[in-house]
N, C-alpha and C positions, 0 to 999 in steps of 0.2 A: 542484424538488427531489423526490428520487423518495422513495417512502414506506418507512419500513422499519419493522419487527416493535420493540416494547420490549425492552428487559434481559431476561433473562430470570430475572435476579436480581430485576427490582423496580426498580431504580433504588440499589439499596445494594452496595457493592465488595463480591467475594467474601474469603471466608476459604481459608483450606488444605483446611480438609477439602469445600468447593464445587467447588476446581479438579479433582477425577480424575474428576468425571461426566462432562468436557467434552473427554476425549478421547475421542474416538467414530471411525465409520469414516463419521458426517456428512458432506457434500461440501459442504455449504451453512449451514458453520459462524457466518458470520457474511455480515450485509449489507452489499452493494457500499452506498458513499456516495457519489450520482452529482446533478448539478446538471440541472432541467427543462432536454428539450433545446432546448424551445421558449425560452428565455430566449437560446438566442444558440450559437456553437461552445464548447467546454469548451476552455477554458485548458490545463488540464493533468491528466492523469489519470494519477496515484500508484499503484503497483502492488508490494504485499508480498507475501513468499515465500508466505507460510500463515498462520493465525490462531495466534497463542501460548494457552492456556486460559484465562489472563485475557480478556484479548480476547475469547474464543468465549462468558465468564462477562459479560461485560457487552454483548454484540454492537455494541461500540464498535471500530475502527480503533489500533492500535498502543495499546494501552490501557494496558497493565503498569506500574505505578510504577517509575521508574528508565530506561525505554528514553528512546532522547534526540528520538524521531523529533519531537513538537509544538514540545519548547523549541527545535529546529534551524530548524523551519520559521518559527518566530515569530521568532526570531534574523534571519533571512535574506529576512524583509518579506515571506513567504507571506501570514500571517495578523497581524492588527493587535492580537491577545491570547493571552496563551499561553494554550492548551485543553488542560483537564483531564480527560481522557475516560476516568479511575481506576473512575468506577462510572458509566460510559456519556457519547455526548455529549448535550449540551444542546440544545434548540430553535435558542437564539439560536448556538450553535457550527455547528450545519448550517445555518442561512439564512446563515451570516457565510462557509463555505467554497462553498455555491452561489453565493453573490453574488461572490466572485473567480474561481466557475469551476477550481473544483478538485473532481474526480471521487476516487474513491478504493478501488481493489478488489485483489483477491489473485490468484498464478497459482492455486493449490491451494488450494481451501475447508477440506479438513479442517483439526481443528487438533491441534497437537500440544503435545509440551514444547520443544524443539527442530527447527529448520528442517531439520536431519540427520537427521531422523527420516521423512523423503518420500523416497519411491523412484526412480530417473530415470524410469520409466514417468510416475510422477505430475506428473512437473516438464515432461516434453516433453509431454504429451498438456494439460496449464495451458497451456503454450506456443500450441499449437493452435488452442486457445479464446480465449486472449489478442490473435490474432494477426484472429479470427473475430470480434470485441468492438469492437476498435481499427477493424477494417474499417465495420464498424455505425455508433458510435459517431460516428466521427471526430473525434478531439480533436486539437487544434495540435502538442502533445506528450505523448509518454509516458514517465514515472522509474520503472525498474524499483529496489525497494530491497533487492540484493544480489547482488553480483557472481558469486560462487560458483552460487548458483541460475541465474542465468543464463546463463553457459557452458553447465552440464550443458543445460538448458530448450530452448533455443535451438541447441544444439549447436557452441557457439562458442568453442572452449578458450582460445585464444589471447587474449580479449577483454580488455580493461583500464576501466577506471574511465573514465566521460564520456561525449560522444556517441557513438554506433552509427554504423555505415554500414549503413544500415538493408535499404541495397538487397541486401542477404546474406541477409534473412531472406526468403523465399515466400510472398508475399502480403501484406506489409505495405505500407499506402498511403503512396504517396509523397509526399503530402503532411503528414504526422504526423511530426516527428522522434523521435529514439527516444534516451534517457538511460539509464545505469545510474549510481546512486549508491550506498556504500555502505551495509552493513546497521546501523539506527539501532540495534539492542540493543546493553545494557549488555555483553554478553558479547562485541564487537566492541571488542577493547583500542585497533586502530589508530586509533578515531577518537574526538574529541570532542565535543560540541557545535556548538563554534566551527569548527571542520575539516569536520563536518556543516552547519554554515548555510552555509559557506563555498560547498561544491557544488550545495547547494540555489539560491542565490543566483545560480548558472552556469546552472542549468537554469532557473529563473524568467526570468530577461533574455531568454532564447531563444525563450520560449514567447510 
């Protein structure tokens, strides 16, 4: 398990007036959460558009009260407890997702209010890196979470929800399959929880 920086809150949820310090023009808003690679190949490595400012206010992963991403994955037999990652994650929540071999990082560091708020430069130049990571890396599979960003990202307009034919993309290893699942915020009407574990659970079988 790789090491990352504290809350920068302290360990307590921010308030309203915490979140507008946290949009910055930061690139390294928050830390990848990535499994020792020495422990084995990574299972699967989760990859969000950008940090929301909750998120970048606790440097925890999909952190926001209300987005559906943990209770999806814990739904869908990711993880064995649903993780409250409201005012950061816990010890025992990062030894528990190294130990399944679940990686967890961003195309775009910075962060914002809104995913519609990064520019296509930002999203195909993530792509790049993303593409540069995955090569490193090498994880069994990759879930990109959000269709939209990935077209632009990737430059795949046409793209639809599920697995990739990965060989479209320039330099991605062959060996890594490549998922897009939808985006887990509440502001994503078309899905819910159970529609969300539902995919989740496609892409876990695969990996």
């Amino acid at each position: 398990m790789t090491e990352r920086r504290p809350s920068p809150l302290g360990g307590r949820k921010p308030t309203r007036q915490d979140l507008p310090r946290f949009a910055s023009a930061n690139a390294d808003a928050l830390d990848d959460v990535l499994p020792d690679p020495a422990a084995g190949q990574m299972r699967l490595l989760i990859v969000g558009v950008n940090p929301g400012l909750w998120t970048a206010a606790v440097n925890a992963p999909f952190a926001r009260p209300g987005n559906r991403f943990w209770p999806a994955l814990h739904r869908a037999g990711l993880t064995e407890w649903l993780i409250d990652a409201s005012a950061g994650l816990q010890a025992a929540d990062e030894r528990h997702l190294a130990e399944q071999k679940i990686g967890i990082t961003n195309l775009v560091g910075r962060a914002t209010v809104r995913a519609d708020e990064l520019t296509k430069d930002e999203l195909r130049t993530g792509a790049e890196r993303l593409v540069e990571r995955v090569a490193q890396l090498r994880p069994r599979t990759v879930a990109i979470a959000g269709i939209t960003a990935y077209r632009v990202a990737f430059q795949q307009p046409k793209a639809v929800l599920g697995e990739q034919p990965s060989e479209a993309l320039s330099g991605w290893p062959a060996s890594t399959g490549l998922w897009v699942v939808p985006q887990p915020s509440g502001l994503n009407a078309h899905e819910n929880i159970a529609t969300l574990a539902e995919k989740w659970r496609a892409v876990w079988q695969c990996s």
